[in-house]
C-alpha positions as CSV (number, residue, x, y, z in Angstrom):
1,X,-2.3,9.8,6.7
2,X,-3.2,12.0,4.3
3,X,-5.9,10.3,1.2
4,X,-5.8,11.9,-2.1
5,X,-8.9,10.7,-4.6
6,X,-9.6,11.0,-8.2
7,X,-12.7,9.5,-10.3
8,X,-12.1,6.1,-9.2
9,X,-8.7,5.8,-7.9
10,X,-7.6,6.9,-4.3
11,X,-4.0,7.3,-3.0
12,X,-2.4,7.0,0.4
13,X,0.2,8.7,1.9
14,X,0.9,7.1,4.9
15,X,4.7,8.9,7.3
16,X,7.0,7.1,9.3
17,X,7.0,3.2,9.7
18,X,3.7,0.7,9.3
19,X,4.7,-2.0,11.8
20,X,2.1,-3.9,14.3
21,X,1.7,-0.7,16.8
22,X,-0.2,1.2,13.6
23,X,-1.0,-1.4,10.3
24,X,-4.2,-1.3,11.8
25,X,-4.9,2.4,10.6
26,X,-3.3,1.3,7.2
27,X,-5.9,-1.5,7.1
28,X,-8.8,0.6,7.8
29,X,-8.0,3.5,5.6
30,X,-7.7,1.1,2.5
31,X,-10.8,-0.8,3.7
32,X,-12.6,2.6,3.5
33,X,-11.4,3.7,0.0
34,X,-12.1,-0.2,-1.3
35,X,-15.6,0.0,0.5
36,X,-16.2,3.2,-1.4
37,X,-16.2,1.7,-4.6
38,X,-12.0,2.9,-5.5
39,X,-10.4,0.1,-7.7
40,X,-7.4,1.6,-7.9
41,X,-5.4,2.9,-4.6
42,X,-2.1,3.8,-5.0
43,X,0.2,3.7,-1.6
44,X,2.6,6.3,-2.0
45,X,5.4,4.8,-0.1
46,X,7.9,8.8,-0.2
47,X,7.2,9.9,3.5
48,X,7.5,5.8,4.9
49,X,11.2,4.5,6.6
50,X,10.4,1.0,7.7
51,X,7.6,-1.2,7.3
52,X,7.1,-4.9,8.8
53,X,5.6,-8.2,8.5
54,X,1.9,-6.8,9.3
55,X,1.9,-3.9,7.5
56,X,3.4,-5.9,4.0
57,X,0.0,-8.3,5.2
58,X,-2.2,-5.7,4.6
59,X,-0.8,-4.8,1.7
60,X,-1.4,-8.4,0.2
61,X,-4.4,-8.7,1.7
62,X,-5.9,-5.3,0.0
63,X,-4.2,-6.4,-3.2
64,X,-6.0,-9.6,-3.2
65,X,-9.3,-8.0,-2.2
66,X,-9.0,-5.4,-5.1
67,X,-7.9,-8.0,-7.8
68,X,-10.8,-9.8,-7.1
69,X,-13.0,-6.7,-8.0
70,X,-10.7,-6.2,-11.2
71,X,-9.0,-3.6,-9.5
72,X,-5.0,-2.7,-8.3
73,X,-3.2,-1.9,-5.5
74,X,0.3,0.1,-6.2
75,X,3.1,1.0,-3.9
76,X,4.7,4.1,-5.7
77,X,8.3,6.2,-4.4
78,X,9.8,3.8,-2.3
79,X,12.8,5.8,-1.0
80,X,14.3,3.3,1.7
81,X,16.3,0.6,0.4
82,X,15.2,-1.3,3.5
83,X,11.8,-1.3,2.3
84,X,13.2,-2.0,-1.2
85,X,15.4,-5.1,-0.4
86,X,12.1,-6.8,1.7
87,X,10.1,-6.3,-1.0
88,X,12.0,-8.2,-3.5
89,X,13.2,-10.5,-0.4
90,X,9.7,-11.7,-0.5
91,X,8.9,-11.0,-4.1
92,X,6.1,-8.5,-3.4
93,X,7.5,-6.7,-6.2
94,X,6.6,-9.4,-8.2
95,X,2.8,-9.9,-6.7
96,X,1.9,-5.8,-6.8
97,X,2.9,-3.0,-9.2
98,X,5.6,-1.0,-7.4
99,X,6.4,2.9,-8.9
100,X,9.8,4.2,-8.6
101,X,9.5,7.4,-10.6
């Protein structure tokens, strides 16, 4: 997973599925950049075909945890319309800022 940072936002670029076998790393890579100080860490969601119930989890969880610090979590270039139709199936899109440029 490869982590990009600038002044004081931080992205992620995590590959392949986030499911239970590997949300884990997820979680501890965004714990990292939040523990750092970042208040903004963009997911960049380009290189990621499939993602389940644990890994949308952490995503809430780190969104709540950086709203709290007046920070933002965004999920930018989501390319699977999997991952698309869950995240609107459980309104995610309307809890963080999601980037389809």
């Amino acid at each position: 997973m490869e982590i990009r940072k600038s002044g004081s936002e931080a992205c992620l670029e995590p590959t392949g599925r986030i499911d239970m076998s590997n949300s884990h790393i997820l979680k501890e890579k965004l714990l990292e950049l939040y523990n750092e100080g970042f208040t903004v860490i963009t997911v960049d969601f380009s290189q990621v075909n499939g993602i389940d119930s644990s890994g949308l989890g952490k995503l809430l969880l780190f969104q709540k945890k950086l709203k709290e610090k007046d920070g933002e979590l965004i999920v930018k270039h989501v390319k699977s319309e999997y991952i698309r139709k869950m995240f609107e199936m459980i309104h995610l899109d309307k809890v963080i800022r999601i980037i389809n440029e």
